[in-house]
C-alpha positions in Angstrom: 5.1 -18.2 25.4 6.4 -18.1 29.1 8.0 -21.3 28.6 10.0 -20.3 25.7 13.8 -18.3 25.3 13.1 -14.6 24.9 15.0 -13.7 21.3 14.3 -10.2 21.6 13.6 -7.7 24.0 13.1 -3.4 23.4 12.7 -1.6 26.3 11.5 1.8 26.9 12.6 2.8 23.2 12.1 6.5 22.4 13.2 8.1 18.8 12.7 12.1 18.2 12.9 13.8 14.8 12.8 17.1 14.4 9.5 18.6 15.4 8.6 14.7 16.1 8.4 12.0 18.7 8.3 9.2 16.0 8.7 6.1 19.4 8.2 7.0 22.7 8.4 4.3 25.6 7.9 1.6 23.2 8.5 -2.1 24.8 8.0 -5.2 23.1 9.1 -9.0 23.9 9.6 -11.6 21.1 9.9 -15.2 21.7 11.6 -18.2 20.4 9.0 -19.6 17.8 6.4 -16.6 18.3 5.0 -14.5 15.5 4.7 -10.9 17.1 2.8 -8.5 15.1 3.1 -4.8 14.8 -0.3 -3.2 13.4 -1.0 0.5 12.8 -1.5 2.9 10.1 1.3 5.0 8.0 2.7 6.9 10.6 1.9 5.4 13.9 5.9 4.5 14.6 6.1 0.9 13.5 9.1 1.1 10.7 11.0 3.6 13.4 10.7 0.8 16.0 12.4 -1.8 13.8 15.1 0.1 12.2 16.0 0.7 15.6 15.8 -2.9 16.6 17.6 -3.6 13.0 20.3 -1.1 14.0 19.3 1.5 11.2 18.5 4.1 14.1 20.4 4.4 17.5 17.2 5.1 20.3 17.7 8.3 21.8 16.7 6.6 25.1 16.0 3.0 25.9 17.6 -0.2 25.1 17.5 -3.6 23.2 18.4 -6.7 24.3 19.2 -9.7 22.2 19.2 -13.1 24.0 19.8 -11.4 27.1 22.5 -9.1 26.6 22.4 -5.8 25.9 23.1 -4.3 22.9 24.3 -0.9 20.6 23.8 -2.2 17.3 25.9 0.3 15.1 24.5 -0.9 11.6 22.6 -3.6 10.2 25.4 -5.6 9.4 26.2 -6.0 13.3 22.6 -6.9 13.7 23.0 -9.5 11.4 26.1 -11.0 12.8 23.7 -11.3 15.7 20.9 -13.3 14.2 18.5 -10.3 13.2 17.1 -10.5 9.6 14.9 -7.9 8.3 12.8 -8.2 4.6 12.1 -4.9 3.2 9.1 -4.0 1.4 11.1 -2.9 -1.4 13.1 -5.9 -2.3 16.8 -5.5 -2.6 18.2 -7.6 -5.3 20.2 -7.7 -8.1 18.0 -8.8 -11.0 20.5 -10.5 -13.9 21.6 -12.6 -10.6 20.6 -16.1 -10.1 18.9 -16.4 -7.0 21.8 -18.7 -5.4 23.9 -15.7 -6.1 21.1 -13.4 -4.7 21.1 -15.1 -1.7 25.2 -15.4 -1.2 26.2 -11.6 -2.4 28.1 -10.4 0.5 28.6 -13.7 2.6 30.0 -16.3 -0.4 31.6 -19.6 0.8 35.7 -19.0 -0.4 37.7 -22.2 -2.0 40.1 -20.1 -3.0 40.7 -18.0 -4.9 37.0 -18.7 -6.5 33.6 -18.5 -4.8 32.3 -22.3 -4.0 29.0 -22.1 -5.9 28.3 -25.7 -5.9 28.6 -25.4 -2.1 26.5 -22.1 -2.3 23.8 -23.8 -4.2 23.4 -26.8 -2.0 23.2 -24.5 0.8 20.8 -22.4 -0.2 18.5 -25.7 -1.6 18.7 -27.5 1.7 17.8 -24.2 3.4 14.9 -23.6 0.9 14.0 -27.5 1.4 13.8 -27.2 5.1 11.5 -23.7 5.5 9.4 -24.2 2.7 10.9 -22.1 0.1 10.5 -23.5 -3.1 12.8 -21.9 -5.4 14.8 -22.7 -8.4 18.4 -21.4 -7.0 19.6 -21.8 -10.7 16.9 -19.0 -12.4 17.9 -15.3 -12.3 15.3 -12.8 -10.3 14.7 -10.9 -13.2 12.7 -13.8 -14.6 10.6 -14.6 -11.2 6.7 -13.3 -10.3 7.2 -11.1 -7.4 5.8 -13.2 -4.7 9.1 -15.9 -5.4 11.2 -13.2 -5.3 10.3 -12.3 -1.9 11.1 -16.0 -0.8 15.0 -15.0 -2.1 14.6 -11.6 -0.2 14.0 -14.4 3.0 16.3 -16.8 2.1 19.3 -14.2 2.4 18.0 -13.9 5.7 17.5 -17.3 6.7 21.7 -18.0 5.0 23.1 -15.7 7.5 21.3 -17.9 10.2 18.6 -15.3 11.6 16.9 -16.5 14.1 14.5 -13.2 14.8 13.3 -12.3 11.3 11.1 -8.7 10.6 8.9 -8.5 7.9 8.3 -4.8 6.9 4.6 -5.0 4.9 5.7 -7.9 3.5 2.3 -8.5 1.5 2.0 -5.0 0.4 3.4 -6.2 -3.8 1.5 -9.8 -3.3 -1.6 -11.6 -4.9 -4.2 -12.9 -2.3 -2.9 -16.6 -2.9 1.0 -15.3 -2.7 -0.1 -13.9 0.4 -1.9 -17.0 2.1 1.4 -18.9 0.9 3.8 -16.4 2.5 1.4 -17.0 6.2 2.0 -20.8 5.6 5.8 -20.2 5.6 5.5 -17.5 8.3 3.8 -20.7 10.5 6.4 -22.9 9.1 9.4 -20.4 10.6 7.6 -20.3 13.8 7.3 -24.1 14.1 11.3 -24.3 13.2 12.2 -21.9 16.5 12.3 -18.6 14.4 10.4 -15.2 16.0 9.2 -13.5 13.6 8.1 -9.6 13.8 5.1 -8.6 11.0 4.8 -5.2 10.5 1.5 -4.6 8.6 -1.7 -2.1 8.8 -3.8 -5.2 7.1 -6.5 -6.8 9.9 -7.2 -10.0 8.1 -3.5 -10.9 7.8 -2.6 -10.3 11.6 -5.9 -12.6 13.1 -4.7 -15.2 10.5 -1.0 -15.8 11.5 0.0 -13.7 14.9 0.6 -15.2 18.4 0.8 -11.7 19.5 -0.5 -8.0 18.6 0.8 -5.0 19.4 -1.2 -1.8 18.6 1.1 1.1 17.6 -0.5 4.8 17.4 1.1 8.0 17.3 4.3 6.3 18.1 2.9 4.7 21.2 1.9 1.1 22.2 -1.6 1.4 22.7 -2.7 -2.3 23.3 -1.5 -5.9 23.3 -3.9 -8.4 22.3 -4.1 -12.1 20.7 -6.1 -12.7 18.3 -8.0 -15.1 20.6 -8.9 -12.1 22.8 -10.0 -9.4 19.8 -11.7 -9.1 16.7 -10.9 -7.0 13.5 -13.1 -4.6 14.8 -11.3 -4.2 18.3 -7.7 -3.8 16.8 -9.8 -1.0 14.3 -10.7 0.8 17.6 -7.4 0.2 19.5 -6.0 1.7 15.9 -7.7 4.9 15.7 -9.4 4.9 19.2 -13.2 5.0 18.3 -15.1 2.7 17.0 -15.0 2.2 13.2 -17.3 0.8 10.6 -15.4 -1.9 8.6 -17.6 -3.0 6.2 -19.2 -0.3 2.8 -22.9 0.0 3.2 -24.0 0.7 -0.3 -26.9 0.2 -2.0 -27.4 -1.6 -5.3 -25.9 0.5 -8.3 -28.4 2.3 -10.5 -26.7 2.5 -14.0 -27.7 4.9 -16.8 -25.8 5.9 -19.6 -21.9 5.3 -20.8 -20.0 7.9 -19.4 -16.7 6.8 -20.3 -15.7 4.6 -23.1 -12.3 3.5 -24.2 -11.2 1.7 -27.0 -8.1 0.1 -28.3 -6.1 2.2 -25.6 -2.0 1.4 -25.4 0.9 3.3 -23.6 4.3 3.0 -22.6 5.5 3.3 -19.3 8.8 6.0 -18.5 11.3 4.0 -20.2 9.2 3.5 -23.1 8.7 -0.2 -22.7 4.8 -1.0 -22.8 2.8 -1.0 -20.0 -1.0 -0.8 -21.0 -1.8 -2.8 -24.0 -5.3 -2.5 -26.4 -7.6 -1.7 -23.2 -10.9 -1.2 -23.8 -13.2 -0.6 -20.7 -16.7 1.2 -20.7 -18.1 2.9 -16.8 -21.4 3.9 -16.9 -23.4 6.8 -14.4 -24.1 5.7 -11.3 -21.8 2.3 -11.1 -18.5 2.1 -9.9 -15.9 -0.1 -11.8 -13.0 -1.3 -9.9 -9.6 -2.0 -11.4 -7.8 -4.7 -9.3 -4.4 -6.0 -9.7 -1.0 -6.2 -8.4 1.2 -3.2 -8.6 3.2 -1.8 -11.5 1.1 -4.0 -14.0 -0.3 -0.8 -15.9 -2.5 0.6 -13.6 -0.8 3.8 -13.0 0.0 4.3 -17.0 -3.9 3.4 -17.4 -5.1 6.2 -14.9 -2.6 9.0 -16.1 -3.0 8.2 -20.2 -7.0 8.7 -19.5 -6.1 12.1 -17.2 -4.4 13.6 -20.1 -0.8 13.2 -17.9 0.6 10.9 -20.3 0.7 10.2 -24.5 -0.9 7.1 -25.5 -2.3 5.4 -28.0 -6.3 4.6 -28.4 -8.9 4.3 -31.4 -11.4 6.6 -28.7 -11.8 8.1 -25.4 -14.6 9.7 -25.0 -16.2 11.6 -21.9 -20.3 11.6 -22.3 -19.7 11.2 -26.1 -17.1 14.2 -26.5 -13.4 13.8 -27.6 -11.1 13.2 -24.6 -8.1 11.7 -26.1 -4.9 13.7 -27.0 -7.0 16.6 -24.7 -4.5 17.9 -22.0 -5.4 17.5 -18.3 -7.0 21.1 -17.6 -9.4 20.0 -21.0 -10.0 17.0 -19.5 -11.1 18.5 -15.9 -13.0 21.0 -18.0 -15.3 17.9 -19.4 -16.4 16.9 -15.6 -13.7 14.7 -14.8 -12.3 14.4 -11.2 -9.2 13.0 -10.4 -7.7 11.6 -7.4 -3.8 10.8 -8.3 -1.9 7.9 -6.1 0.6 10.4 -5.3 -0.9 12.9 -3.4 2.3 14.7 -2.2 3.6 14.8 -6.1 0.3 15.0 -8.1 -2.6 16.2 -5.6 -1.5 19.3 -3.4 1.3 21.9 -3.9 2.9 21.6 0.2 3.7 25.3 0.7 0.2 26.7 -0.3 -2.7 26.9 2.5 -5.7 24.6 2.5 -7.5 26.7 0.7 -5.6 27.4 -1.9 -5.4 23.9 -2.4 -8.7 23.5 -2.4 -9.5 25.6 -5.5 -6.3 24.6 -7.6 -8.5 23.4 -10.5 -11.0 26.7 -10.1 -9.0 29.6 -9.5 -9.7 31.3 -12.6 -13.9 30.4 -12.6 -16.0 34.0 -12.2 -16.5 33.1 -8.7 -13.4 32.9 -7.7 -11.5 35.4 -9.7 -12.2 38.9 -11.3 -10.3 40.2 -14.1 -7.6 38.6 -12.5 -7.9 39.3 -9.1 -8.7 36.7 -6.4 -11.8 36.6 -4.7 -9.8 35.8 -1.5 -13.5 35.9 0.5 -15.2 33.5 -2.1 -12.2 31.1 -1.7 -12.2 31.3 2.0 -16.1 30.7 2.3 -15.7 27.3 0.4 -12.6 26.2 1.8 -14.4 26.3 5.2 -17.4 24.6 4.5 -15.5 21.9 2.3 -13.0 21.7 5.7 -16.1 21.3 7.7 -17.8 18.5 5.2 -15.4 16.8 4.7 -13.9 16.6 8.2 -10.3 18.0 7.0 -8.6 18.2 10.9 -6.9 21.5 10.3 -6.5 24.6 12.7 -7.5 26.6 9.6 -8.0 26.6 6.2 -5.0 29.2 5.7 -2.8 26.3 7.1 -1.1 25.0 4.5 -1.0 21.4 3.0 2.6 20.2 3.9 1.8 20.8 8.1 -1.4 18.2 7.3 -1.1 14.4 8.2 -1.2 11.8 5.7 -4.6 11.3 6.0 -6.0 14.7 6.0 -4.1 15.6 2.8 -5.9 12.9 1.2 -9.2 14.6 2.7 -8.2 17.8 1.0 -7.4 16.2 -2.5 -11.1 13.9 -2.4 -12.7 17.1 -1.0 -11.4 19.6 -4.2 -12.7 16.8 -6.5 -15.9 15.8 -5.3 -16.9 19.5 -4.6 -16.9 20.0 -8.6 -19.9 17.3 -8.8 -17.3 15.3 -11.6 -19.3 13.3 -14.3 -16.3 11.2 -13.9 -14.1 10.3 -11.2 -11.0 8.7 -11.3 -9.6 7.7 -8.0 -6.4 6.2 -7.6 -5.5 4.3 -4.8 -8.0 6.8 -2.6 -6.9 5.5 0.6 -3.3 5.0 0.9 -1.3 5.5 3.8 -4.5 7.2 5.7 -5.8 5.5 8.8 -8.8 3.0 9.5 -11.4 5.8 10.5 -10.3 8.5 7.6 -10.7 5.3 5.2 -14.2 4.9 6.1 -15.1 8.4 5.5 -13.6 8.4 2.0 -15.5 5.0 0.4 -18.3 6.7 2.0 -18.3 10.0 0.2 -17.5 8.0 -3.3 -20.3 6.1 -3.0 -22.3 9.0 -2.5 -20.7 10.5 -5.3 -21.7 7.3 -7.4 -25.3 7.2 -5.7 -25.6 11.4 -7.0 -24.9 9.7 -10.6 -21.5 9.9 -11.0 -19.3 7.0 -12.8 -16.7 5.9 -10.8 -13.2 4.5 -11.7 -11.4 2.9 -9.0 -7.8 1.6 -8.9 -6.9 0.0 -5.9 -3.7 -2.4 -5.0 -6.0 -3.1 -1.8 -8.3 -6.1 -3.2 -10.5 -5.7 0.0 -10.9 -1.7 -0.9 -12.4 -3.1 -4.6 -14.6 -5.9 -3.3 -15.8 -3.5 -1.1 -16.6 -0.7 -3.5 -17.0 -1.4 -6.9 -20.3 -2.6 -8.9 -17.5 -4.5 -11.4 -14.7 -5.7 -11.3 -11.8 -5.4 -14.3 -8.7 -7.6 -13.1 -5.7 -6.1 -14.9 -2.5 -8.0 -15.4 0.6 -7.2 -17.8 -1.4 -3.7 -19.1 -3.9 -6.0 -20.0 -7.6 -6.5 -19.1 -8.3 -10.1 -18.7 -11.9 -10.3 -16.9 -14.6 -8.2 -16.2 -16.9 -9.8 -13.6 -20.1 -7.9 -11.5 -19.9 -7.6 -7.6 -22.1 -10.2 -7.0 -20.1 -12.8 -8.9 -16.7 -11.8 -7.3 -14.7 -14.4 -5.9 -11.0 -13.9 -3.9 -9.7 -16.8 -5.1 -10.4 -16.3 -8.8 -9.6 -12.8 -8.7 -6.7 -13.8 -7.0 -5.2 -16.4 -9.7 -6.3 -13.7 -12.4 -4.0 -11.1 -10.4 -1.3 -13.7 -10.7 -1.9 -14.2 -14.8 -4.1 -17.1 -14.8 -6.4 -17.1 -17.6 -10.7 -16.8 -16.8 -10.5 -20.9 -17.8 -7.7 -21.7 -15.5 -9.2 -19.6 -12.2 
């Protein structure tokens, strides 16, 4: 890259929060045509560092230079004037827009006193044409799969002539063949003269398409790499700074009977539109049964309609042959069901209350924990310390409470409370979000202990790698629907990828 114009250049950057260094000393160097990626977990700085460099944030000390001159971005919109392009995670677009109007909203070509869309159309085609993008610029967003939308979210970009273009998780909503497309047109920019930043935390996706690596942890650079020069288990280490086991080790499942069966079940989602439609899914002792899919295609309705959080519809839902459906969710933990939610901060800890509190939410009342309504404050305090000390919960004590925990360790509370009730059933959703690499291996190892101990396990994961690795079975969901159920052993990325996307089993 020493050949080629340096775009971008952050130097010494340093951002404080209250109570937080979120950068400090961060450097970086992006060059004409190089793809620069910034890996690390929830937390480690990396979406700091770019709204800085997007002008979101000012730097409390340190500077950015943009083709050699220095510059105080005071907004986005000034980093845009300078050739910066940045495409959010969450998309920002106006769905009953076409995508020509998408694309032009805020920047349209003027022949007075109307907006030139023929001009704006041929515009955005040629640009479209000449990075790979195909797109309809006639259809409106509302009526496009997610991953083309994303191409629109670029193409704004690309109209106001970026020439450094950041990518904020930009695979995080995609299927696996949306995301080996959106690496082809990454390459493709990089060939054209763009520099491209790709913020991720995904290994795979960084040894696939980056010219350059750069570790972020704790809001530090921790390591620069190629990919020529590490492995996914080097940029696992440099991530967490130990070693880390990337791969499950399980054992072959050893099923017994059906511990849960549903039939028929339908629900609407908050607007009353319907999100899970006639699923019927049976998960046996000892197995675990992952649910893959791309997000916000009923998984979520699914997982709270079978916790008792939400009404739906169903001819049965049993729990080892008893009633479950209608039941609320304190009948439904009462039946041996365990339940991680995807939102632990909403669903899975209350912030203000200690550790271990939080540990016994769902047994506070049980004779060993409370007598004639008084709390056995010793009884709690003994389990929360041994469950702290099981299951590895980094905490000064267990009277700390929840909110002063990292991401991570909050999740270690909420898997600990549930596993330490020995669940017939658990029902863990998305399990590992936001924690880091090393916290992540600890968690699929204590499910699959928990399956191993006889224990039926339903898994819902946006993370396709986080299913293949776990689960016995595989149910690909797509519009609220279950459209294949397929073992382990016959599991396939591509095919659960096109199924993801709403392929039929024939067509993948």
């Amino acid at each position: 890259m020493a050949d080629r114009r340096v775009l971008l250049q952050a130097s010494g950057l340093t951002k404080r929060f209250p109570g937080v260094v979120a950068n400090e000393d961060v450097s970086l160097t992006l060059h004409e045509g190089e793809i620069l990626a910034l890996l690390g977990e929830n937390g480690a700085g990396k979406s700091t560092l770019v709204k800085m460099i997007y002008g979101l944030y000012a730097p409390d000390e340190g500077e950015v230079l943009i083709k050699g001159e220095a510059v105080r971005l005071s907004g986005p919109r000034d980093a845009i004037r300078r050739g910066i392009g940045m495409v959010h995670q969450h998309f920002q677009l106006v769905p009953v827009f076409t995508v020509a109007e998408n694309v032009i909203l805020g920047d349209e070509p003027i022949r007075w006193p109307f907006v030139n869309m023929r001009k704006a159309k041929a515009e955005v085609a040629r640009l479209a044409e000449e990075f790979g993008l195909q797109v309809d610029v006639d259809a409106k967003v509302e009526d496009l799969p997610v991953g083309t939308q994303q191409r629109v979210e670029i193409l704004k970009a690309l109209y106001r002539k970026a020439d450094i273009l950041i990518m904020d998780e930009p695979t995080a909503v995609l299927t696996p063949q949306e995301t080996d497309e959106l690496l082809n047109v990454l390459r493709g920019f990089a060939a054209n003269g763009v520099g491209v930043i790709f913020i991720t935390h995904k290994l795979r996706e960084v040894l696939a398409v980056a010219d350059t690596i750069e570790v972020l942890r704790g809001g530090k650079v921790v390591g620069t790499t190629t990919p020529a020069d590490t492995d996914a288990a080097g940029l696992a280490q440099m991530m967490v700074g130990r070693s880390v086991l990337l791969t499950v080790e399980k054992s072959p499942a050893e099923t017994a009977d059906v511990v849960l069966d549903v039939v028929g079940l339908s629900a609407t989602n908050d607007i009353g539109l319907p999100a899970v439609r006639d699923v019927s899914l049976q998960v046996r002792a000892g197995e675990i049964l992952g649910i893959a899919g791309v997000e916000g295609n009923g998984q979520r309705e699914l997982v709270q309609a079978l916790t008792g959080l939400r009404t739906c519809r169903a001819q049965s839902i049993t729990v080892n042959g008893a009633d479950a459906l209608g039941k609320s969710p304190r009948a439904i933990h009462a039946m041996g069901v365990g339940h991680v939610p995807e939102d632990r901060e909403t669903d899975g800890i209350v912030g203000p209350y200690s550790v271990a509190d939080n540990l016994v939410l769902d047994r506070y009342d049980e004779p060993e924990f409370a007598r004639m309504g008084v709390r056995n404050r010793g009884a709690v305090t003994a389990l929360a310390d041994e469950l702290v000390g099981q299951f590895d919960i980094r905490t000064p004590s267990s009277e700390t409470t929840a909110q002063s925990l990292s991401g991570g360790n909050k999740q270690k509370v909420v898997i600990a409370r549930e596993l330490a009730a020995n669940p017939a059933l658990l029902i863990a959703a998305q399990p590992t979000r936001g924690v880091d690499v090393g916290s992540i291996e600890f968690i699929h190892s204590r499910i699959v202990a928990a399956r191993d101990r006889g224990a039926a396990v339903l898994l819902v994961s946006a993370e396709l790698d986080e299913v293949l690795g776990l689960a016995d079975r595989i149910a690909v969901m797509y519009d609220g629907r279950l459209v294949e159920t397929i073992s382990a052993e016959e599991a396939d990325r591509g095919r659960i990828g096109l199924l993801m996307a709403g392929h039929t089993a024939e067509d993948s």
